[in-house]
ZAVEXMI-534341 format. One record per residue (C-alpha): residue number from 1; residue in one letter; x negated, y, z negated; chain. Coordinates in Angstrom, 2 decimals. Layout:
<recs>
[NUM,A,[X,Y,Z],A];
...
</recs>
This chain:
<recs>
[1,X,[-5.17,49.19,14.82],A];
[2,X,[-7.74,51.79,13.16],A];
[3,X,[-11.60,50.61,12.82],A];
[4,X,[-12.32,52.41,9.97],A];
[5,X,[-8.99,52.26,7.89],A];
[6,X,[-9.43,51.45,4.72],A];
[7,X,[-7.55,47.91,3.47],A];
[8,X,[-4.39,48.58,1.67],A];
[9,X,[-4.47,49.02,-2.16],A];
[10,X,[-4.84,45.56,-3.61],A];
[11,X,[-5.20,45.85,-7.94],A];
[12,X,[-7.90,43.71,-9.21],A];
[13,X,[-6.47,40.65,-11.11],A];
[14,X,[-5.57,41.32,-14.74],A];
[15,X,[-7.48,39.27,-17.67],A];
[16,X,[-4.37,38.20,-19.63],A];
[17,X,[-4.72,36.23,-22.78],A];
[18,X,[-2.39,33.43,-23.35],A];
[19,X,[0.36,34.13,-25.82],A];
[20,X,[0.21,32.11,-28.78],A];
[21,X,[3.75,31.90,-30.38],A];
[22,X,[3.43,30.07,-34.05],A];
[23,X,[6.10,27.58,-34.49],A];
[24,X,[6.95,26.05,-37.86],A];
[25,X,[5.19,22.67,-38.24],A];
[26,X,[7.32,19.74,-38.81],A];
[27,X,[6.19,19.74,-42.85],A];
[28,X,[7.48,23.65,-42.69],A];
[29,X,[10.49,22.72,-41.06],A];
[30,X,[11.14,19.87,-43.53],A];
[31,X,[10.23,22.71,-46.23],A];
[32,X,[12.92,24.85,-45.05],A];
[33,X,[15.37,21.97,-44.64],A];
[34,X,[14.86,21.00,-47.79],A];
[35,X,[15.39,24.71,-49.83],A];
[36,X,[18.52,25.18,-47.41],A];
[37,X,[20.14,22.29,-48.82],A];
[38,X,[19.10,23.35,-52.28],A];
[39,X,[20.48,26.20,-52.16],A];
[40,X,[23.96,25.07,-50.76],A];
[41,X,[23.97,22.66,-54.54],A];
[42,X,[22.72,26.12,-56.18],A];
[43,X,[25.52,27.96,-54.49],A];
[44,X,[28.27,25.02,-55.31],A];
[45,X,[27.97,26.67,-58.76],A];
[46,X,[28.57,29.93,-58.37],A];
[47,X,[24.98,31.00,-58.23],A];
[48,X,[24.55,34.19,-55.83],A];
[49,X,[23.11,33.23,-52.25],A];
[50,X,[19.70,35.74,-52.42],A];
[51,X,[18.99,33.90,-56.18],A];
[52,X,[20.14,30.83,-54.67],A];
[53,X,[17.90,31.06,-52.19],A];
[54,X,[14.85,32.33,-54.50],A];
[55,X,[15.06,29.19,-56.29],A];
[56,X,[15.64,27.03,-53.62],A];
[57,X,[11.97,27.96,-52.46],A];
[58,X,[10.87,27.26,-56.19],A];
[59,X,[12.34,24.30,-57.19],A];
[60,X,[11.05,22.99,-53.41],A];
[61,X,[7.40,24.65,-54.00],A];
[62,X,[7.09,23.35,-57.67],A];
[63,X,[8.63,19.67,-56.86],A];
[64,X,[6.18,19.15,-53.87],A];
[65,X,[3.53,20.47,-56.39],A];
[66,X,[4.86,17.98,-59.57],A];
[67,X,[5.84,15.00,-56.65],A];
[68,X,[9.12,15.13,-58.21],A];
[69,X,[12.60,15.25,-56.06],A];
[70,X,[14.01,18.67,-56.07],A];
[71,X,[17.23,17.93,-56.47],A];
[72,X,[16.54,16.12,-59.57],A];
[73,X,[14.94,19.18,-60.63],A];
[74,X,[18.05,21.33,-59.94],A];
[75,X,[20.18,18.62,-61.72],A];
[76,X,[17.76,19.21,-64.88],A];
[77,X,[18.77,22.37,-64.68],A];
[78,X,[22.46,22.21,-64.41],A];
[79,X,[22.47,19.47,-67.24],A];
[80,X,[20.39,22.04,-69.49],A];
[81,X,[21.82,25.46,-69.06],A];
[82,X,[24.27,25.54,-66.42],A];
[83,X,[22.01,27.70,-64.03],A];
[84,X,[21.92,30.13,-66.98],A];
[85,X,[18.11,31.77,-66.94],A];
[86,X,[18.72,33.48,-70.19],A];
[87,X,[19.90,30.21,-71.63],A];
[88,X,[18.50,29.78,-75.15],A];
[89,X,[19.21,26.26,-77.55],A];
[90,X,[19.61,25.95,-81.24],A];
[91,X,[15.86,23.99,-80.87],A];
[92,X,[14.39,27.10,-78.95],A];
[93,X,[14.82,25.69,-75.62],A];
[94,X,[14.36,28.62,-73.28],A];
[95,X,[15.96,29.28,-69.64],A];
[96,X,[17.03,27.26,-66.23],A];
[97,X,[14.86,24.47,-67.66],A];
[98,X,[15.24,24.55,-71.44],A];
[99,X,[11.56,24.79,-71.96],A];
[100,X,[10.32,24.70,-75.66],A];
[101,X,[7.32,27.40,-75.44],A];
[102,X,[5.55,26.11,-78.85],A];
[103,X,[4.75,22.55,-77.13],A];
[104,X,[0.61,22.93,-76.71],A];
[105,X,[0.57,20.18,-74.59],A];
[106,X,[2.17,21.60,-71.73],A];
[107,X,[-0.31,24.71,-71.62],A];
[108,X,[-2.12,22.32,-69.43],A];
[109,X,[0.32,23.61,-66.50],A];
[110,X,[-0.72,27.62,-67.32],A];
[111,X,[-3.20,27.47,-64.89],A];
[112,X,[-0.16,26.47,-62.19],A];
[113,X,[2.78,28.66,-63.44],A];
[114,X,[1.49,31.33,-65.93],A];
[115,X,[1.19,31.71,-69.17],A];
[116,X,[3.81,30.19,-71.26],A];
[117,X,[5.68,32.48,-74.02],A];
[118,X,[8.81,33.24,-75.03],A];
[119,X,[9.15,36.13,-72.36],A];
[120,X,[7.47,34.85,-69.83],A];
[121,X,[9.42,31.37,-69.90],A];
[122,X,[12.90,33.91,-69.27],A];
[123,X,[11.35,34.45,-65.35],A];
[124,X,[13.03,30.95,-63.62],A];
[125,X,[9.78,31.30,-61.39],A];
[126,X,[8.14,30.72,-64.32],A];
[127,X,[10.29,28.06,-66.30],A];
[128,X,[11.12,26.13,-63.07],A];
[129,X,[7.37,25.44,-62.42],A];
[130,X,[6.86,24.14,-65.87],A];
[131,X,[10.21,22.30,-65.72],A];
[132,X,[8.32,20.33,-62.64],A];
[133,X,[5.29,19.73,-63.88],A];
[134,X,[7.05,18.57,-67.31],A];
[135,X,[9.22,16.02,-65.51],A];
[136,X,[6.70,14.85,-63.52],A];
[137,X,[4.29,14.44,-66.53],A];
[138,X,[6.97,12.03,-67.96],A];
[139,X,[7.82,10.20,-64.70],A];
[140,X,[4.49,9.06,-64.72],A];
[141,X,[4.09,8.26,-67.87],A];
[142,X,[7.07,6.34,-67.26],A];
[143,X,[5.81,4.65,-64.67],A];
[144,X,[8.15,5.54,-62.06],A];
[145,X,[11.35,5.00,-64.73],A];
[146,X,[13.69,8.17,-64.20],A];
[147,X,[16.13,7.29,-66.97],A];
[148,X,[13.09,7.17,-69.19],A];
[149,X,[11.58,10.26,-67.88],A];
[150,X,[14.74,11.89,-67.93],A];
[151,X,[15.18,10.81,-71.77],A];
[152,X,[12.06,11.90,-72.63],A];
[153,X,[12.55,15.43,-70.94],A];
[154,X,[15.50,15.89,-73.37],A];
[155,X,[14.09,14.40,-76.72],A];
[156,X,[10.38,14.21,-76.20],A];
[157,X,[10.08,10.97,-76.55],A];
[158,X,[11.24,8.60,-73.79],A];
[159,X,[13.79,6.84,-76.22],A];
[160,X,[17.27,6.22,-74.03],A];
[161,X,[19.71,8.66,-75.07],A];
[162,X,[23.07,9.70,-73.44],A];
[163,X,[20.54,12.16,-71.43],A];
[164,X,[19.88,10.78,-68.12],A];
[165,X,[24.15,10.13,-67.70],A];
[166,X,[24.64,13.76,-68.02],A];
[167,X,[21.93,14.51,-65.18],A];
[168,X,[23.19,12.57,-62.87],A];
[169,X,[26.60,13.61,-63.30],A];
[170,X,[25.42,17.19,-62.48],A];
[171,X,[23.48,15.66,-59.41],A];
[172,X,[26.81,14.23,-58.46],A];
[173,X,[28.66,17.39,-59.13],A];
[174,X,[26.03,19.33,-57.22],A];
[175,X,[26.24,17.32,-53.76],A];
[176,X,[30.88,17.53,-53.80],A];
</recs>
């Protein structure tokens, strides 16, 4: 053995961070879960997976927003125009949701989904927020009663009509 050798090369330890990885949470996950499944009833009826998809996250987003089910909204939408966003009625019903734009007292929701107009009410974005927020507005008033809300999306006024049936027929078409 050498006195004076020098100790072999030892590096000094290395200052490592700790790797954060970001996981969905479980309300994420549930999120997720939810718009996949929306999208499979969106894509039951010949609507394209990437728009599919889009709306998924919209009718999800807007529902959680409203405290509405999603799949009721999508079952709205079905019932009204067939998943047709340039859908127009004889009343002046416009898009996914058949929203009428003249109705003042829904410019409440503009601060949520936009302004409401004629053009702007052909983005589904756009009409499936207010579709939400309308629903909701009348399942509350309702007091919790979907066949009245449901009625009262169609006519305006909560009076039973043959309404409600044809939503959840669609509903019923859209889960086969």
């Amino acid at each position: 053995m050498i006195a004076n050798a020098a100790p072999p090369f030892v590096s000094p330890p290395i200052a490592m961070s700790p790797v954060v990885v970001l996981a969905p949470t479980i309300s994420e996950r549930r999120f997720e879960m939810r718009s996949d499944t929306v999208a499979r009833m969106l894509t039951r009826k010949h609507v394209d997976s990437v728009t599919a998809s889009q709306w998924a996250r919209d009718f999800v987003t807007y529902a959680e927003q409203a405290r509405v089910n999603p799949k009721m909204l999508v079952a709205i939408a079905y019932a009204e125009s067939e998943f047709n966003p340039r859908a127009r009625s004889q009343a002046g019903a416009i898009g996914l949701m058949q929203i009428l734009p003249e109705r003042n007292s829904w410019r409440e929701y503009e601060s949520r989904c936009g302004r409401m107009s004629v053009r702007t009410l052909r983005d589904p974005d756009v009409n499936i927020c207010f579709g939400a927020h309308i629903y909701g507005e009348f399942l509350s008033r309702h007091h919790g009663d979907r066949d009245r809300a449901l009625a009262a999306y169609n006519n305006g006024t909560g009076e039973m009509s043959p309404y409600p049936g044809r939503v959840y027929t669609s509903l019923a078409m859209l889960r086969e």
